[in-house]
N, C-alpha and C positions, 0 to 999 in steps of 0.2 A: 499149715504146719501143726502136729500135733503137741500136745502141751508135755513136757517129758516128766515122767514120775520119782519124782528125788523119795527113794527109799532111804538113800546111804546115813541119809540123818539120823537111822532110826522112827522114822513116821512111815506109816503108809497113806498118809492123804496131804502129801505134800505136791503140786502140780508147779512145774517151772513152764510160761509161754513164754517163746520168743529169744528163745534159745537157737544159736546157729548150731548148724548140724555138718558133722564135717564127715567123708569118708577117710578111711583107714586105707592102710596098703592089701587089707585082705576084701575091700569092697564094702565093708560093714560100715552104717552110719552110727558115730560114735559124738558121742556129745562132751564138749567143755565148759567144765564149771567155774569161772577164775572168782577168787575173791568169794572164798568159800565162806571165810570169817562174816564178810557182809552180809551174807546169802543167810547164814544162821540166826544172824541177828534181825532180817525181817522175818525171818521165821516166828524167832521167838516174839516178835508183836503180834503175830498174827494169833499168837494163841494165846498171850495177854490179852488181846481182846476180844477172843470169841465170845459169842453171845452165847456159852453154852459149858455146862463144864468140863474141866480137862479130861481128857482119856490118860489113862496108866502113862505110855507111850510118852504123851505129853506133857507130863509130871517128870519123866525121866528125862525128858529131852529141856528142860530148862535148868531141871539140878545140873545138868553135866554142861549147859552152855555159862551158868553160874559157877564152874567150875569149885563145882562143891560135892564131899560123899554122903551118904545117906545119914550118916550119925553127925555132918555137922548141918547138916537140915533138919534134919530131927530135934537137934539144941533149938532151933532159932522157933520152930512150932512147937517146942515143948511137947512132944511126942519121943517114943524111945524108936532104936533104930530098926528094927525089925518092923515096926508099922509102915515106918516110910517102904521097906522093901514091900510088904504086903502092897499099899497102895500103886507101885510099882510097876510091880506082876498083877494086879486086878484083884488080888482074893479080897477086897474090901474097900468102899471107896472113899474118898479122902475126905476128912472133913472140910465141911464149906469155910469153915474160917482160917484152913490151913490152909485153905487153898487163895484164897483173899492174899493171906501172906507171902506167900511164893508169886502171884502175879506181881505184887506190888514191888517185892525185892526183886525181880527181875525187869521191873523198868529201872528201879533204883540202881543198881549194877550193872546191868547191861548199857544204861543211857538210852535207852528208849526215845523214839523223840513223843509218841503218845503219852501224856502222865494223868491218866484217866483217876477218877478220885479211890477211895475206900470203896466210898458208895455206888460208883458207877459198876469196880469190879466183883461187888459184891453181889450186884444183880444180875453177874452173868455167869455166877455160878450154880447152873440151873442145870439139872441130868438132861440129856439129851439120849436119843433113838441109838443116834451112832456120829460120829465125827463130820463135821464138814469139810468140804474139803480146802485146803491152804492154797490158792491162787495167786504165785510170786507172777512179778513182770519181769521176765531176768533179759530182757532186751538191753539193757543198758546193766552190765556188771557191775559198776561204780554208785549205783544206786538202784539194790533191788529195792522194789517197795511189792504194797500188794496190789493184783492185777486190778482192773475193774471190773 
Protein backbone atom coordinates (compact mmCIF):
# COMPACT_ATOMS: atom_id res chain seq x y z
CA UNK A 1 0.00 0.00 0.00
CA UNK A 2 1.17 3.31 -0.86
CA UNK A 3 2.00 5.93 1.71
CA UNK A 4 -0.88 8.77 1.09
CA UNK A 5 0.48 12.45 0.84
CA UNK A 6 -1.28 14.59 3.42
CA UNK A 7 -1.06 18.08 1.67
CA UNK A 8 -4.31 19.26 3.48
CA UNK A 9 -1.94 20.34 6.45
CA UNK A 10 -0.39 22.83 4.36
CA UNK A 11 3.09 20.62 4.02
CA UNK A 12 3.97 18.90 1.04
CA UNK A 13 6.33 16.27 2.62
CA UNK A 14 3.91 14.95 4.88
CA UNK A 15 3.65 10.84 4.01
CA UNK A 16 0.81 9.05 6.17
CA UNK A 17 1.63 4.79 5.80
CA UNK A 18 -0.97 2.44 6.72
CA UNK A 19 -3.74 4.14 6.20
CA UNK A 20 -6.97 2.06 5.12
CA UNK A 21 -8.24 2.88 1.94
CA UNK A 22 -11.71 2.71 1.17
CA UNK A 23 -13.87 2.92 -2.09
CA UNK A 24 -16.51 5.52 -2.71
CA UNK A 25 -19.74 4.93 -4.57
CA UNK A 26 -18.13 6.33 -7.75
CA UNK A 27 -15.30 3.48 -7.50
CA UNK A 28 -12.58 5.99 -6.39
CA UNK A 29 -10.13 4.97 -3.55
CA UNK A 30 -10.63 7.69 -1.17
CA UNK A 31 -9.00 7.80 2.12
CA UNK A 32 -9.95 8.54 5.89
CA UNK A 33 -8.34 10.66 8.22
CA UNK A 34 -10.09 10.27 11.95
CA UNK A 35 -8.53 12.10 14.68
CA UNK A 36 -7.10 14.93 12.66
CA UNK A 37 -6.19 16.91 15.90
CA UNK A 38 -3.68 13.89 16.75
CA UNK A 39 -2.46 13.39 13.38
CA UNK A 40 -1.24 17.30 13.60
CA UNK A 41 0.09 16.94 16.62
CA UNK A 42 2.63 14.26 15.49
CA UNK A 43 3.18 16.18 12.80
CA UNK A 44 4.23 19.07 14.69
CA UNK A 45 7.05 16.74 16.63
CA UNK A 46 8.14 15.66 13.75
CA UNK A 47 9.30 19.05 12.79
CA UNK A 48 10.36 19.99 16.30
CA UNK A 49 12.64 17.57 15.67
CA UNK A 50 13.98 17.54 12.34
CA UNK A 51 17.51 17.42 12.25
CA UNK A 52 17.47 20.40 9.77
CA UNK A 53 15.79 23.73 9.68
CA UNK A 54 12.32 24.64 9.33
CA UNK A 55 10.90 25.25 5.78
CA UNK A 56 8.54 28.53 5.47
CA UNK A 57 5.69 25.97 5.30
CA UNK A 58 6.76 24.61 8.47
CA UNK A 59 7.08 27.85 10.35
CA UNK A 60 3.49 28.45 9.32
CA UNK A 61 2.32 25.05 10.07
CA UNK A 62 3.27 25.24 13.94
CA UNK A 63 2.20 29.05 14.30
CA UNK A 64 -1.26 27.95 13.23
CA UNK A 65 -1.15 24.45 15.12
CA UNK A 66 -0.08 27.07 18.22
CA UNK A 67 -2.92 28.66 17.35
CA UNK A 68 -1.30 31.92 17.14
CA UNK A 69 -1.21 35.10 14.38
CA UNK A 70 1.85 36.29 12.93
CA UNK A 71 1.94 39.53 15.38
CA UNK A 72 1.39 37.47 18.52
CA UNK A 73 4.60 35.33 17.40
CA UNK A 74 6.27 38.13 16.42
CA UNK A 75 5.77 39.56 20.23
CA UNK A 76 6.99 36.38 21.75
CA UNK A 77 10.54 36.47 19.24
CA UNK A 78 10.72 40.06 19.47
CA UNK A 79 10.47 40.44 15.77
CA UNK A 80 7.77 42.93 14.12
CA UNK A 81 4.96 41.27 12.12
CA UNK A 82 5.76 41.50 8.68
CA UNK A 83 9.08 39.43 9.32
CA UNK A 84 7.35 36.76 10.61
CA UNK A 85 5.09 36.91 7.13
CA UNK A 86 8.40 37.40 5.18
CA UNK A 87 9.67 34.15 6.94
CA UNK A 88 6.50 32.62 6.04
CA UNK A 89 6.40 33.10 2.33
CA UNK A 90 10.37 32.40 2.15
CA UNK A 91 11.54 35.96 1.15
CA UNK A 92 14.08 35.60 4.08
CA UNK A 93 14.83 32.91 6.43
CA UNK A 94 14.17 32.86 10.04
CA UNK A 95 16.63 33.45 12.41
CA UNK A 96 18.17 30.51 14.25
CA UNK A 97 17.29 31.56 17.56
CA UNK A 98 13.70 32.48 16.56
CA UNK A 99 13.56 29.45 15.30
CA UNK A 100 15.02 27.66 18.69
CA UNK A 101 12.02 29.61 20.09
CA UNK A 102 9.10 28.37 18.08
CA UNK A 103 10.31 24.56 18.47
CA UNK A 104 10.49 24.84 22.06
CA UNK A 105 7.05 26.67 22.48
CA UNK A 106 5.59 24.23 20.40
CA UNK A 107 6.56 21.18 22.58
CA UNK A 108 5.55 23.58 25.52
CA UNK A 109 1.94 24.04 24.13
CA UNK A 110 1.35 21.62 22.24
CA UNK A 111 2.58 18.82 25.12
CA UNK A 112 4.76 17.29 23.05
CA UNK A 113 5.69 14.10 24.50
CA UNK A 114 9.61 14.81 23.05
CA UNK A 115 11.09 17.77 25.33
CA UNK A 116 14.42 17.74 23.58
CA UNK A 117 16.61 20.61 25.31
CA UNK A 118 17.54 24.42 24.02
CA UNK A 119 20.58 22.76 23.06
CA UNK A 120 19.68 19.79 21.37
CA UNK A 121 17.02 22.16 19.21
CA UNK A 122 19.43 24.46 18.67
CA UNK A 123 21.58 22.01 16.76
CA UNK A 124 19.08 21.20 14.38
CA UNK A 125 18.70 24.31 13.18
CA UNK A 126 20.95 23.74 10.26
CA UNK A 127 19.86 25.00 6.36
CA UNK A 128 19.18 22.00 4.72
CA UNK A 129 19.02 21.20 0.55
CA UNK A 130 15.34 20.70 0.78
CA UNK A 131 12.70 19.14 3.37
CA UNK A 132 12.73 15.68 4.52
CA UNK A 133 10.26 13.95 4.30
CA UNK A 134 7.55 13.46 7.54
CA UNK A 135 6.88 9.75 7.76
CA UNK A 136 3.44 9.37 10.23
CA UNK A 137 2.43 5.52 11.10
CA UNK A 138 -1.30 6.36 10.76
CA UNK A 139 -2.17 2.60 11.14
CA UNK A 140 -3.47 2.99 14.44
CA UNK A 141 -5.46 6.60 14.49
CA UNK A 142 -5.44 6.82 18.35
CA UNK A 143 -1.83 7.01 18.26
CA UNK A 144 -0.06 8.50 15.10
CA UNK A 145 3.53 8.62 16.05
CA UNK A 146 6.36 8.69 13.38
CA UNK A 147 6.85 5.82 11.05
CA UNK A 148 10.15 3.93 11.11
Amino acid sequence: MDAYRYTECGLDNVLIEGLAVHVDDGGEEVYHIPNVKLLHRAIAAAVVLHEAAMTPKELRFLRTELGMTQAELARVVHVDTQTVGRWERGETAIQPMAEVIVRRLAVERLALEASPTIEELSSRVVPAARPEPIRIDGSDPDHYRLAA
